[in-house]
Z-matrix of the N, CA and C atoms (Angstrom, degrees):
N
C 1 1.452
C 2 1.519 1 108.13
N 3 1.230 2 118.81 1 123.22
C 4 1.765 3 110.16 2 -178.15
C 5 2.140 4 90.16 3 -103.06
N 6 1.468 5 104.69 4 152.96
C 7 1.201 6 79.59 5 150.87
C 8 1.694 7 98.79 6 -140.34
N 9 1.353 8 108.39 7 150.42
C 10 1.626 9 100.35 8 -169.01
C 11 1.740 10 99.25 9 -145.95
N 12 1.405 11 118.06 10 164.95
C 13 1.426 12 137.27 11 173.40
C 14 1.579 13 95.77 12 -47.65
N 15 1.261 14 104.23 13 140.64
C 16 1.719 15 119.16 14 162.89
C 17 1.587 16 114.55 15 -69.58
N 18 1.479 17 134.53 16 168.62
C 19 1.085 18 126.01 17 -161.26
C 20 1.626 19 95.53 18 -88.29
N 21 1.373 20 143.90 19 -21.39
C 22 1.126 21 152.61 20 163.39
C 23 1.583 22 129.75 21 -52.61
N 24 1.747 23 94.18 22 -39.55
C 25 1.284 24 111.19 23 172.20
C 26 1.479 25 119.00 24 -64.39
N 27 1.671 26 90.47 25 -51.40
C 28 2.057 27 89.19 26 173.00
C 29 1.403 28 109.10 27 -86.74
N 30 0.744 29 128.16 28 14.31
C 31 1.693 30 109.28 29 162.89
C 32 1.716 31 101.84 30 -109.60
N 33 1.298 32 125.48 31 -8.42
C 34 1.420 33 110.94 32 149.50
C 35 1.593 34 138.13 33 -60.84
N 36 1.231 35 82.06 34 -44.15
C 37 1.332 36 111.33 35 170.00
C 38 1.521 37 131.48 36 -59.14
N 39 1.577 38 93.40 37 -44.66
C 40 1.794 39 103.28 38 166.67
C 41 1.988 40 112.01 39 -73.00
N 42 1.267 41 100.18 40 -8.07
C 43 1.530 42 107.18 41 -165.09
C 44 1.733 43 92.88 42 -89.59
N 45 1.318 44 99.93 43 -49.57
C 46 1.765 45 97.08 44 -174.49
C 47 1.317 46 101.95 45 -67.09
N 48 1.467 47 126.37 46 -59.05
C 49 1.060 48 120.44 47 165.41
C 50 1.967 49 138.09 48 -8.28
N 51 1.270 50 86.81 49 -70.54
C 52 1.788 51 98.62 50 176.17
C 53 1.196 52 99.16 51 -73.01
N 54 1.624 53 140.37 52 -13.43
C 55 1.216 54 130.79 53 -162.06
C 56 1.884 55 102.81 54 -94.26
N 57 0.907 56 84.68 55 -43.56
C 58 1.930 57 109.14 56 -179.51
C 59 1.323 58 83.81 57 -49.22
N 60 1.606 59 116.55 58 -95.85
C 61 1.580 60 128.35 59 -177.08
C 62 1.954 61 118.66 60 -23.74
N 63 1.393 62 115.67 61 -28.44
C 64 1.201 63 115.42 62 -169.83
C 65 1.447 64 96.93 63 -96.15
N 66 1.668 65 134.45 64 -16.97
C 67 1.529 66 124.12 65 177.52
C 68 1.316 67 90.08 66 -91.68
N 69 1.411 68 137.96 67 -30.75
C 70 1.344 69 131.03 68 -156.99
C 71 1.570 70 132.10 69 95.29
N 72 1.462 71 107.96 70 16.89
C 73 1.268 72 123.68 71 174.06
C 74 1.396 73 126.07 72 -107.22
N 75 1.267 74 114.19 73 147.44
C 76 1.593 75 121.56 74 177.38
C 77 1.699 76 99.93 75 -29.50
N 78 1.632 77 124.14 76 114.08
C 79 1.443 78 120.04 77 160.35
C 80 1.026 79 90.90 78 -65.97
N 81 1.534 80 165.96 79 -13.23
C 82 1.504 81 122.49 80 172.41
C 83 0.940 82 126.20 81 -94.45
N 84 1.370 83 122.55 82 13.48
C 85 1.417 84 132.03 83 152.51
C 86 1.696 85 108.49 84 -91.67
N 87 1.093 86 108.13 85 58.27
C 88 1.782 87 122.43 86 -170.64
C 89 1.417 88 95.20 87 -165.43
N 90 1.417 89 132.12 88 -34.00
C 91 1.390 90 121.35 89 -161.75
C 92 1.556 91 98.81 90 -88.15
N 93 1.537 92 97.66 91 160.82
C 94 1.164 93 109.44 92 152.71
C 95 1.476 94 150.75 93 -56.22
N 96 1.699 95 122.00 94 99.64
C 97 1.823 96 88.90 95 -140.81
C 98 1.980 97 108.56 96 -89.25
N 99 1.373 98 94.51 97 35.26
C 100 1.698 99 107.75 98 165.30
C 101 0.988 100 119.89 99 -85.44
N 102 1.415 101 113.06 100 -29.27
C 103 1.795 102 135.21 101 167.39
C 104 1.067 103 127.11 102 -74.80
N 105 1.737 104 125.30 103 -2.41
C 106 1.293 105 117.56 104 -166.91
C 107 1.712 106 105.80 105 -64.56
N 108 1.136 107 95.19 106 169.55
C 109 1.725 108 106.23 107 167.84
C 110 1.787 109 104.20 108 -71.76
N 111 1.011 110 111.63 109 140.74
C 112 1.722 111 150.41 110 -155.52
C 113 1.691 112 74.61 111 -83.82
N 114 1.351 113 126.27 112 -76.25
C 115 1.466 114 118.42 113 -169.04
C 116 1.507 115 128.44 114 -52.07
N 117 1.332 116 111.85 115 -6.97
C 118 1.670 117 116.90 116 168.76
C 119 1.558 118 96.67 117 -118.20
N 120 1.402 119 135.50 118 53.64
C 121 0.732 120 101.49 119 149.57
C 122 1.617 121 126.16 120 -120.65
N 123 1.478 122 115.12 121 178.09
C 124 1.786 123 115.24 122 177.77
C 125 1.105 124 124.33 123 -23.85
N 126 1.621 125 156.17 124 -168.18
C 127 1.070 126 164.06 125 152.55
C 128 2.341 127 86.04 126 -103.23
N 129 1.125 128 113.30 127 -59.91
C 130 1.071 129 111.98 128 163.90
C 131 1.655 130 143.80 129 -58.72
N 132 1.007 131 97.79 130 6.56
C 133 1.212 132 130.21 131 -171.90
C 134 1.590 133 131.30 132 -101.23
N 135 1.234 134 94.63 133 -30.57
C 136 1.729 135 120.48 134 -159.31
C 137 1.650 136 96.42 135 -81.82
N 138 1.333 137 140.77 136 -25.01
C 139 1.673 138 140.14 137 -135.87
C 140 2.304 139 76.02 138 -107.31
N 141 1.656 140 104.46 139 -40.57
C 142 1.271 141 78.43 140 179.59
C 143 1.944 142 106.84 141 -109.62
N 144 0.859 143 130.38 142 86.19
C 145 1.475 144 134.22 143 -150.41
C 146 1.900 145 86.88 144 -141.43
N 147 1.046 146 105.42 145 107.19
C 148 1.764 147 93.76 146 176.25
C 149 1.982 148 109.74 147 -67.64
N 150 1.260 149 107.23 148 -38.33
C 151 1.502 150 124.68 149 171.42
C 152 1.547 151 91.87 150 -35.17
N 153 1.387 152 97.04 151 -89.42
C 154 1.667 153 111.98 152 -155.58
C 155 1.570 154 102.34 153 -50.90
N 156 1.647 155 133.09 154 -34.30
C 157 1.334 156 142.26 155 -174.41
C 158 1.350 157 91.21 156 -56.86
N 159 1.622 158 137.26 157 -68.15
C 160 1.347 159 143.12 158 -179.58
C 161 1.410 160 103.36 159 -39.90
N 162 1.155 161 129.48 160 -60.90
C 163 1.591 162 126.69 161 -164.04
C 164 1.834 163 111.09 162 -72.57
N 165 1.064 164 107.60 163 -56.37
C 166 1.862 165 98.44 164 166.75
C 167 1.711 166 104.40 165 -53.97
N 168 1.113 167 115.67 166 -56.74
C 169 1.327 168 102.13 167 -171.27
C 170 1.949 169 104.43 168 -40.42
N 171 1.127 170 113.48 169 -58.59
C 172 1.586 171 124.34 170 -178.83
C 173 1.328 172 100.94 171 -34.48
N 174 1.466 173 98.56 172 -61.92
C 175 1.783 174 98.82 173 -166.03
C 176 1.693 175 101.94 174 -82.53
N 177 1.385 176 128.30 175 8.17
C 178 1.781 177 92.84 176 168.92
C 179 2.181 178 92.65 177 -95.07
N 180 1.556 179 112.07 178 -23.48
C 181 1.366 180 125.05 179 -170.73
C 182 1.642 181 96.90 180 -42.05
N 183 1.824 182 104.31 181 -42.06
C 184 1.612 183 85.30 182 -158.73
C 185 1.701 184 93.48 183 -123.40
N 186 1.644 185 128.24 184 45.35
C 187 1.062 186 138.43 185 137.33
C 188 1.535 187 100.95 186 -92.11
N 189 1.220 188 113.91 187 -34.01
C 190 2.013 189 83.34 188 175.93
C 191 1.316 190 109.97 189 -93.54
N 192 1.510 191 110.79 190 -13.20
C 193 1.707 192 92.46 191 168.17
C 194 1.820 193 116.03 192 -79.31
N 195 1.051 194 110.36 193 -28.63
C 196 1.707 195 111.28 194 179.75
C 197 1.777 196 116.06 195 -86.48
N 198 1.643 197 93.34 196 -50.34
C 199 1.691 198 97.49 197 -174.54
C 200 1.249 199 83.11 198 143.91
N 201 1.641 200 110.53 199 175.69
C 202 1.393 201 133.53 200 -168.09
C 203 1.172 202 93.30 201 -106.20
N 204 1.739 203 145.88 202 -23.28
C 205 0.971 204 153.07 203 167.77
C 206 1.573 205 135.43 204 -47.25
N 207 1.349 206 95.45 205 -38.81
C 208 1.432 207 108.87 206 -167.01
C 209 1.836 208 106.98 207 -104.14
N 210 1.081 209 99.61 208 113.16
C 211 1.665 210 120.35 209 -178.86
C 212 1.400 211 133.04 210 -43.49
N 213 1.109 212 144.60 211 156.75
C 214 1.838 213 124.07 212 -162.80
C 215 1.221 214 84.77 213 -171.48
N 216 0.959 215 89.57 214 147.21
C 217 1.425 216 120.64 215 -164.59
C 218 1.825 217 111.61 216 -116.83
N 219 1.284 218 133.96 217 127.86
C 220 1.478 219 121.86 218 -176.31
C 221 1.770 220 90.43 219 -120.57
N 222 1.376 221 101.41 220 127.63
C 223 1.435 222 126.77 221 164.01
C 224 1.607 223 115.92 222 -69.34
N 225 1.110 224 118.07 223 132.04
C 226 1.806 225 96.35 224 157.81
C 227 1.743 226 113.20 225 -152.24
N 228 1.707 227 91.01 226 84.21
C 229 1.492 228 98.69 227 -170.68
C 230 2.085 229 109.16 228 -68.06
N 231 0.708 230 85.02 229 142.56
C 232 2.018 231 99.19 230 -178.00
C 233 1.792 232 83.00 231 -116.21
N 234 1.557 233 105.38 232 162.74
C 235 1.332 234 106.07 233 -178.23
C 236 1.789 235 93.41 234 162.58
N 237 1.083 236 111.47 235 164.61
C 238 1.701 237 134.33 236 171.19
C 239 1.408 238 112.29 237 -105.25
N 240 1.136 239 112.76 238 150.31
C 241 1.553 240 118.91 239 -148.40
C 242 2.039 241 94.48 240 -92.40
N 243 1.565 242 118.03 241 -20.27
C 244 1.029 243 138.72 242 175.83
C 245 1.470 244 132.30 243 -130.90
N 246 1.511 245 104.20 244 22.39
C 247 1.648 246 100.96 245 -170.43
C 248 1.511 247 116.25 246 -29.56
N 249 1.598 248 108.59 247 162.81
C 250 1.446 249 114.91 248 -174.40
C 251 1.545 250 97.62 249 -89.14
């Protein structure tokens, strides 16, 4: 299952982005904060997190399809679409 930004989402994002950077202010006070990265987020935070909502949902989908027994593992490769 990948789950990733819509093609709308990152080109908003690249827009606030360069826009932030061109007045000279923190771009993450430009982003969307629905988009943040999953790895900074709250402990309080997580119950409304659409990210994290997708991923339990995954993992209770295939605890009742496998069992509560059997262990899973969540990947979360980061990477450049062209590294050098």
């Amino acid at each position: 299952v990948t789950l990733s930004w819509t093609a709308s989402e990152q080109q908003r994002s690249r827009i606030l982005w360069s826009l932030a950077n061109r007045r000279g202010v923190d771009p993450n006070a430009f982003l969307d904060p629905r988009n943040r990265d999953p790895n900074y987020l709250l402990i309080n935070e997580l119950s409304s997190n659409s990210w994290f909502q997708e991923v339990q949902c995954i993992s209770q989908a295939w605890s009742e399809r496998f069992g509560s027994q059997v262990g899973m593992l969540h990947v979360d490769v980061h990477g450049c679409r062209n590294p050098p």
